[in-house]
Kinemage of the C-alpha trace (Angstrom):
@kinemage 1
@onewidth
@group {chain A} dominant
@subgroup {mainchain}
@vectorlist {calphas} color= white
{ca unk a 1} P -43.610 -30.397 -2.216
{ca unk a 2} L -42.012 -27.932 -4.475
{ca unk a 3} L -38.343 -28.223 -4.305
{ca unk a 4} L -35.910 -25.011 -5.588
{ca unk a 5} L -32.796 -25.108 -7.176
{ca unk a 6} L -29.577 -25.682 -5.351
{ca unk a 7} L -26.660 -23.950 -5.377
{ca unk a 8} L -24.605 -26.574 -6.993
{ca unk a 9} L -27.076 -26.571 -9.630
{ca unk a 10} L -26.971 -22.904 -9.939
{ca unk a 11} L -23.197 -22.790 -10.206
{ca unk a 12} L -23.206 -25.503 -13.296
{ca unk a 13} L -24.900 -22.899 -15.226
{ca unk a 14} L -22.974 -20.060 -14.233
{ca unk a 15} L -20.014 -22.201 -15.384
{ca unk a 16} L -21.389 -23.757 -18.392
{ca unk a 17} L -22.839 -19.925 -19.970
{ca unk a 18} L -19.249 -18.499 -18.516
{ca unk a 19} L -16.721 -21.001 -20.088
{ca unk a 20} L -18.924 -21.767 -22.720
{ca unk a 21} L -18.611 -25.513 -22.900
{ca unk a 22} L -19.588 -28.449 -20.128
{ca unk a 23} L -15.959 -29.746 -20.054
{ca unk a 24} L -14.175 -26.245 -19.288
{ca unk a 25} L -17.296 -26.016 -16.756
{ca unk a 26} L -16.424 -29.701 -15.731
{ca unk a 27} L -12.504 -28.625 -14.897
{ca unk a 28} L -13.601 -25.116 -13.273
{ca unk a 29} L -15.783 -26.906 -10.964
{ca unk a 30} L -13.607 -30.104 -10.636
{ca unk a 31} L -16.345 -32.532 -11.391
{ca unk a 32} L -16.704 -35.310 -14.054
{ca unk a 33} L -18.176 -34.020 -17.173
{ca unk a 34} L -21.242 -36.252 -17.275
{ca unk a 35} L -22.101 -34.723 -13.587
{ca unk a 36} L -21.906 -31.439 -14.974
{ca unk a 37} L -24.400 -32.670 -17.348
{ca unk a 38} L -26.579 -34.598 -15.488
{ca unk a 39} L -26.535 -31.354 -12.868
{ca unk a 40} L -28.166 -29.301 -16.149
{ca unk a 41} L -30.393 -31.723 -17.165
{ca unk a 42} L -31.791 -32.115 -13.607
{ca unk a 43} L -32.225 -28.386 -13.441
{ca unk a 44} L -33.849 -28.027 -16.242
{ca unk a 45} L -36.560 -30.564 -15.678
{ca unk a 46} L -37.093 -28.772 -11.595
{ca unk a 47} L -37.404 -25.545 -13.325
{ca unk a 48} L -39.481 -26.775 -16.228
{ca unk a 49} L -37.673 -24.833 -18.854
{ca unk a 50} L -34.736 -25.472 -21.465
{ca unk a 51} L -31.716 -23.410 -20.308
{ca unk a 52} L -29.514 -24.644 -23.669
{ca unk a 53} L -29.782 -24.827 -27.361
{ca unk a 54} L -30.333 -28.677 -28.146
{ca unk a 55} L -28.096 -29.676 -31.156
{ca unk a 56} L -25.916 -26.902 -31.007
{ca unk a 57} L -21.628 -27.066 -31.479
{ca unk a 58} L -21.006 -25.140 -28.621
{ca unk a 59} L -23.607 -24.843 -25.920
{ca unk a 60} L -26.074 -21.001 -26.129
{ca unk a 61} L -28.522 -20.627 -23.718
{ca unk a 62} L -32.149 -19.888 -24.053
{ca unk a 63} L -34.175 -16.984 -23.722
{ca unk a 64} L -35.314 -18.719 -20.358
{ca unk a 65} L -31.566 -19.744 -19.691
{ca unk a 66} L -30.314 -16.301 -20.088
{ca unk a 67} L -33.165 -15.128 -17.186
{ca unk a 68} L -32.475 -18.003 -15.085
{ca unk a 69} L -28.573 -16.960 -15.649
{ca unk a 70} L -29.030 -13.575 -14.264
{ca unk a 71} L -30.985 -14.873 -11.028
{ca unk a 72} L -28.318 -17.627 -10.435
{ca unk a 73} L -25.682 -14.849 -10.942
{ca unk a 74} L -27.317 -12.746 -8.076
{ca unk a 75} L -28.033 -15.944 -5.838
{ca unk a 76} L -24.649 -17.273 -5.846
{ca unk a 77} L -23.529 -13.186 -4.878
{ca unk a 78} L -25.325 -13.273 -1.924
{ca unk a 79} L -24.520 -16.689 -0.954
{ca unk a 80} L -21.194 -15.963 -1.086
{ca unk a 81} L -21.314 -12.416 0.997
{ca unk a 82} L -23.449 -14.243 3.586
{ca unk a 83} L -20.681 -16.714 4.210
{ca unk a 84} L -17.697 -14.431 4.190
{ca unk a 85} L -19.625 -11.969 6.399
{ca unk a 86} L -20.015 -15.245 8.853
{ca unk a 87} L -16.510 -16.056 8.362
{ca unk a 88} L -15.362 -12.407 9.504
{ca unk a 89} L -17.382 -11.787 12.259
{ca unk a 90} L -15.582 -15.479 13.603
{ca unk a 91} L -12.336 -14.403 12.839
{ca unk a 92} L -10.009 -12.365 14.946
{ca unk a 93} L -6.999 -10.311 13.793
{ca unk a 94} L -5.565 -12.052 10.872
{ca unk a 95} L -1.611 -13.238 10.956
{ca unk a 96} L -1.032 -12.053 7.624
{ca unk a 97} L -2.816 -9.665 4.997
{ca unk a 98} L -2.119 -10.287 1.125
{ca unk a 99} L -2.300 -7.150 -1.623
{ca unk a 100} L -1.601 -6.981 -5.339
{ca unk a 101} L -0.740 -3.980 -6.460
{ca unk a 102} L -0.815 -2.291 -10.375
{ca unk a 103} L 3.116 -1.388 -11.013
{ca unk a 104} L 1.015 1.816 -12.811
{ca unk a 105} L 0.156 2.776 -8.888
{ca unk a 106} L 1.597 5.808 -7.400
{ca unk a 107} L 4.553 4.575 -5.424
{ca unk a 108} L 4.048 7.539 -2.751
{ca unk a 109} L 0.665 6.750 -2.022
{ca unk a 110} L 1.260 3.114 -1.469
{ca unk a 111} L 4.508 3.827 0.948
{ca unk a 112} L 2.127 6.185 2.981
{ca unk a 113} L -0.691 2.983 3.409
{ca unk a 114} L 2.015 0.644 3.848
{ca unk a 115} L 3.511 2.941 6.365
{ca unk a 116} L 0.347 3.890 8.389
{ca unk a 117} L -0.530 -0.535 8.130
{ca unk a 118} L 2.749 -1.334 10.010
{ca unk a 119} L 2.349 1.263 12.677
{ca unk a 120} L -1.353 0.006 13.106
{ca unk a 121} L -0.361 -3.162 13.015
{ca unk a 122} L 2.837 -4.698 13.781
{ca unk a 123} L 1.466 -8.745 14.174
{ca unk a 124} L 0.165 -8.471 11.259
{ca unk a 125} L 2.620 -9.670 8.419
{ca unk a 126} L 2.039 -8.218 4.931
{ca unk a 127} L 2.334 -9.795 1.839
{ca unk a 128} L 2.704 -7.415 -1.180
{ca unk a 129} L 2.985 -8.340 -5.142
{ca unk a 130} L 3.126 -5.963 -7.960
{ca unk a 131} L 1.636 -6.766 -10.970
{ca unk a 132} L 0.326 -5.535 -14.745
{ca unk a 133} L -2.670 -5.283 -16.305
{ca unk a 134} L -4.601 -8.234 -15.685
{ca unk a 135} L -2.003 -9.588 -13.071
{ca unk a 136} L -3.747 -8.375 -9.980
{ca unk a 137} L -7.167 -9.601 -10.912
{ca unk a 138} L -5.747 -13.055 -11.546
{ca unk a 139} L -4.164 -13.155 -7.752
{ca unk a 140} L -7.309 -11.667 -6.409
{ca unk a 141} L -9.655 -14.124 -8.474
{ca unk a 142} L -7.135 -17.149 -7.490
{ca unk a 143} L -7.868 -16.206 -3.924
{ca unk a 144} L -3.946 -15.791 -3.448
{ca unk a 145} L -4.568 -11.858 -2.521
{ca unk a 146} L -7.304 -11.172 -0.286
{ca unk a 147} L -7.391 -7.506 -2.071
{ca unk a 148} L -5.760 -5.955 -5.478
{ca unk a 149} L -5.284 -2.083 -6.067
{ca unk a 150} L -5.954 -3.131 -10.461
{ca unk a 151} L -5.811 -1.067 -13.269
{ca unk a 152} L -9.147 -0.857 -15.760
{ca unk a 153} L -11.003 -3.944 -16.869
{ca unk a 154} L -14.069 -3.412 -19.418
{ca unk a 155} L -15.949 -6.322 -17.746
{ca unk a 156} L -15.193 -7.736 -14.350
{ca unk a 157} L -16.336 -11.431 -12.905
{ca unk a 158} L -19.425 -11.854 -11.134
{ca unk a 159} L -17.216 -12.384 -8.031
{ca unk a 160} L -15.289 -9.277 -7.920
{ca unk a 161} L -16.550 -6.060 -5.988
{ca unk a 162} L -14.577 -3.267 -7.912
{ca unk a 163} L -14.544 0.682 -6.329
{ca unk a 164} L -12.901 3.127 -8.152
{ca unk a 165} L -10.055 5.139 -6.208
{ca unk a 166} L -8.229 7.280 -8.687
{ca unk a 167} L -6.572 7.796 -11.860
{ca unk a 168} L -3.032 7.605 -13.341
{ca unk a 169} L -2.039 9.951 -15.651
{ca unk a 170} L -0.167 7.750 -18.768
{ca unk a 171} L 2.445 10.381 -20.851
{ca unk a 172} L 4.029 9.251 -23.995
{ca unk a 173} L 7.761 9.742 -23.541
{ca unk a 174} L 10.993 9.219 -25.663
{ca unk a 175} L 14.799 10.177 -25.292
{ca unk a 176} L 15.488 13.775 -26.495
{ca unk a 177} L 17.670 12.391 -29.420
{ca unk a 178} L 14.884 9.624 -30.633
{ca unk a 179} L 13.522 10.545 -33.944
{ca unk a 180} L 10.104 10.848 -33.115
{ca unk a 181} L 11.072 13.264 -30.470
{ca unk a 182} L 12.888 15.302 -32.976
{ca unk a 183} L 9.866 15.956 -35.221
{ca unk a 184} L 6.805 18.587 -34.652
{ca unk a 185} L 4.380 17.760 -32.267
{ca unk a 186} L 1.818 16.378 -32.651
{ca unk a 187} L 2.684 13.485 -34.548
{ca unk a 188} L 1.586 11.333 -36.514
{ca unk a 189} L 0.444 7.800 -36.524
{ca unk a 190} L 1.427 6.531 -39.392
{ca unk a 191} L 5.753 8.367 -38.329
{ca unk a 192} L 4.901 5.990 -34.757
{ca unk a 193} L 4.229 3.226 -36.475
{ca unk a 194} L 7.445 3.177 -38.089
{ca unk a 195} L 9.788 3.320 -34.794
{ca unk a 196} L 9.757 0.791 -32.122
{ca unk a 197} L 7.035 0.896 -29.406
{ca unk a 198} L 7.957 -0.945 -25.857
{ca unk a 199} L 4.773 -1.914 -24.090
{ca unk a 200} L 4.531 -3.403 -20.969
{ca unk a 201} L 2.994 -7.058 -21.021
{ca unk a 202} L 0.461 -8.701 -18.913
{ca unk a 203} L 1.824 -12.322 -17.566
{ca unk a 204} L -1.385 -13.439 -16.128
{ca unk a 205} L -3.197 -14.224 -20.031
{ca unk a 206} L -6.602 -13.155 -18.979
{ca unk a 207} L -6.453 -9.815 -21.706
{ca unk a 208} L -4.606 -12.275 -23.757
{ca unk a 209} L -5.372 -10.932 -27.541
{ca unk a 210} L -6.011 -7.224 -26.766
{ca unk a 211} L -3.868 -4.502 -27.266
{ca unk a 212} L -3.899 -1.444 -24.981
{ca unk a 213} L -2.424 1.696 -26.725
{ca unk a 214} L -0.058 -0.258 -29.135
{ca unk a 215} L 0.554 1.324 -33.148
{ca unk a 216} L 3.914 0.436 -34.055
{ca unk a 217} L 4.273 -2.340 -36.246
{ca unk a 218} L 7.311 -3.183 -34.232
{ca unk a 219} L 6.866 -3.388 -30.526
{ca unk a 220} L 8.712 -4.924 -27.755
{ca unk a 221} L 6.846 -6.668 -24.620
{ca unk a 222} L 8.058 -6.166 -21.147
{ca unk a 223} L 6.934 -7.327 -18.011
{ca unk a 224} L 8.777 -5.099 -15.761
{ca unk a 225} L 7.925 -1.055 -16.207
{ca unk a 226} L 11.504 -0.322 -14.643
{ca unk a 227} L 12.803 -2.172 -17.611
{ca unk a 228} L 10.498 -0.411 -19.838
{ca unk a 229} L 11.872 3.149 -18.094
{ca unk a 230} L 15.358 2.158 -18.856
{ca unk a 231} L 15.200 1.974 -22.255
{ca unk a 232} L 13.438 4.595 -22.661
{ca unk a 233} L 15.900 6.196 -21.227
{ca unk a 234} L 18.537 4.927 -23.537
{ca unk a 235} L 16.592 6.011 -26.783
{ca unk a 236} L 15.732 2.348 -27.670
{ca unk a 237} L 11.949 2.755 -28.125
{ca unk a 238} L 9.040 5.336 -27.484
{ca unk a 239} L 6.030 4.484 -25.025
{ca unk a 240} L 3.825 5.527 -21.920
{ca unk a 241} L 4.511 5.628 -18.802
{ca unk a 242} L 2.677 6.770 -15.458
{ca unk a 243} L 3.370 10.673 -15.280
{ca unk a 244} L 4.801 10.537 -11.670
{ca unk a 245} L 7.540 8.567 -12.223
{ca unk a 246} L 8.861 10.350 -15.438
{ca unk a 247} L 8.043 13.732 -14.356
{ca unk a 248} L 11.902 14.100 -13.008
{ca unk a 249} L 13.123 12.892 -16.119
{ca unk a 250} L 10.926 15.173 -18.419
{ca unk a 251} L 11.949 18.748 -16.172
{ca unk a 252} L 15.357 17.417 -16.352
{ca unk a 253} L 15.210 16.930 -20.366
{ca unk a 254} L 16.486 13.044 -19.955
{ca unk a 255} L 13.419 12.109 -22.131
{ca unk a 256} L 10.282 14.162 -23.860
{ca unk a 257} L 6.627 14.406 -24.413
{ca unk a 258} L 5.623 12.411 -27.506
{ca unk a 259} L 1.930 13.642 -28.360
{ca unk a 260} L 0.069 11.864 -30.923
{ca unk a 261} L -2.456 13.081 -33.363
{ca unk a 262} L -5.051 11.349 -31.788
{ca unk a 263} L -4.295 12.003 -28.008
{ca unk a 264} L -2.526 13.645 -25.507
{ca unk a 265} L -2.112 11.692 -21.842
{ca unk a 266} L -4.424 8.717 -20.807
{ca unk a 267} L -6.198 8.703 -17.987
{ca unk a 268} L -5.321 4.667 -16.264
{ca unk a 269} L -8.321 3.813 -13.606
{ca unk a 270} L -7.173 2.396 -10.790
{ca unk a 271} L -9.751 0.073 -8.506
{ca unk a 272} L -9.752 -1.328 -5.232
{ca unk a 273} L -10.918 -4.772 -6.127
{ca unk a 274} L -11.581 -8.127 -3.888
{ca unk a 275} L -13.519 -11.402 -3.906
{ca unk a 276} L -17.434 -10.782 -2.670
{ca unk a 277} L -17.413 -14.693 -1.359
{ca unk a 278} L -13.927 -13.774 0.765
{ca unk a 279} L -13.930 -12.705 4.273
{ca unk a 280} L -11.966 -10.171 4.632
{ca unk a 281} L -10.334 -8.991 8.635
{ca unk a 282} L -10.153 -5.960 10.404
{ca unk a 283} L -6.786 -4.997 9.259
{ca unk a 284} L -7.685 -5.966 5.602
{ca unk a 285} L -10.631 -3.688 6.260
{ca unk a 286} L -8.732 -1.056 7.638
{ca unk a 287} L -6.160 -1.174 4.499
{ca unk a 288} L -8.970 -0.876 2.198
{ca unk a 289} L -10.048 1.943 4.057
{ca unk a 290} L -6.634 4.165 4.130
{ca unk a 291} L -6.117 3.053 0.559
{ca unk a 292} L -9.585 4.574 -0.328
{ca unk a 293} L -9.199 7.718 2.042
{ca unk a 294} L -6.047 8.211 1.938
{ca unk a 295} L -6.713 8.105 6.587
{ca unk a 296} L -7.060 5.610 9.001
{ca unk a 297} L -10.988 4.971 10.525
{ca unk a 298} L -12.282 7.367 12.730
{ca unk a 299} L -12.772 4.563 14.996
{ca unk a 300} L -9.412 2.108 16.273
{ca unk a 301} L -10.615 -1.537 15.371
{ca unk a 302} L -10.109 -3.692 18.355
{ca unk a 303} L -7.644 -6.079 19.083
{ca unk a 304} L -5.302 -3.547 16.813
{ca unk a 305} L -1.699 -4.672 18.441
């Protein structure tokens, strides 16, 4: 009898092609290296086909691997909505709903969600955490937020369902008396270069060696954007920040628009992003939905207080 592939099998290679070594696959997956290996090999002969360069430093898959990769990519999708789908339709109202939140997101909308979630739900306790950059896809992927509101990402896991839901305008701002403020507009790259730039950092590592809008040679990292805003304020450093919350500042001439040769504003993506293989509530589905809409469903979701 012809026997197909399990999933355990399936997820080796999706771990082995992802972290690009059987040992990094071996602590992803929490197994013993040699059962990572033996799980390949034994693939491999039920498929009939070499999924990995033999002899190589680092392990490349085949032409046949790469195919197989793309099925086992879609397999373990599905797997993983099937179950969370089961898991939700078994579960009730949920006790407590986690978010992550981009500190780049417009504070107003997310008072009005968090607003309308309280009223809709008062049981329900809500944990919220704001992060940079890559900070709410790591709590999302780590399963410690059921859903993230996340600012751009070129390429996003297998496991992450990702919907667009707006932009953030980024301005370039500096205090009226800061040199580069001073000079004609627009200017240019090589005069930013020589001032100090303060750019906001990303704690979670994952875009660890990428740069996002940095040209100074000098720049200072921050993890907090209020931070950032206050020393903007006091003249210590040029950089961007969201529109809406400078937008007081720049009508009351506290700080100015710095426009580069090579740009104006930036347009930051925001996403509504969560785990495909998570089950996910009713009042995590009705977040999702106000966050997305900006209203509550047309329909009440039962069992709502």
């Amino acid at each position: 009898m012809d026997r197909s592939p399990s999933l355990e099998q399936l997820r080796a290679l999706i771990a082995v092609a992802e972290t690009g070594s059987f040992s990094a696959a071996a602590r992803q997956l929490d197994r013993a290296q040699s059962v990572v290996s033996y799980t390949i090999a034994n693939l491999e002969s039920l498929l009939g086909v070499s999924l990995f360069e033999r002899g190589k430093r680092k392990p490349e898959l085949t032409a046949a691997g790469r195919a197989i990769l793309a099925d086992a990519r879609r397999l373990d999708l599905l797997m993983g909505q099937l179950n969370a789908k089961a898991a939700g339709l078994q579960r009730g109202l949920e006790g407590e709903v986690s978010v992550a939140v981009d500190v780049m997101f417009p504070s107003q909308r997310l008072v009005e969600a968090l607003q309308a979630f309280a009223l809709a739900f008062p049981t329900v306790a809500l944990n919220l955490t704001m992060e940079a950059l890559g900070g709410v896809l790591k709590l999302v992927l780590d399963g410690d937020c059921a859903i993230g509101l996340s600012g751009p990402n070129q390429n996003w896991p297998h496991v992450i369902e990702a919907q667009s839901i707006g932009t953030v305008e980024l301005v370039l701002v500096a205090a009226p008396g800061h040199p580069l403020a001073q000079m004609p507009q627009p200017v240019r790259i090589s005069d930013a270069r020589e001032h100090t730039q303060l750019v906001l950092t990303d704690r979670s590592r994952l875009t660890y060696g990428q740069s996002f809008g940095v040209y100074s040679n000098r720049a200072w990292k921050l993890g907090d954007l209020g931070a950032k805003h206050r020393l903007l304020l006091a003249g210590l450093g040029w950089g961007s920040m969201p529109r809406h919350l400078v937008e007081a500042d720049l009508e009351s001439g506290r700080l100015a628009r710095i426009v580069l040769a090579d740009r104006g504003s930036v347009s930051y993506n925001i996403s509504l992003i969560h785990r495909t293989d998570a089950a996910t509530g009713p009042a995590c589905q009705w977040l999702c939905h106000f966050l997305t809409s900006g209203t509550p469903p047309d329909a009440p979701l039962p069992d709502a207080r």
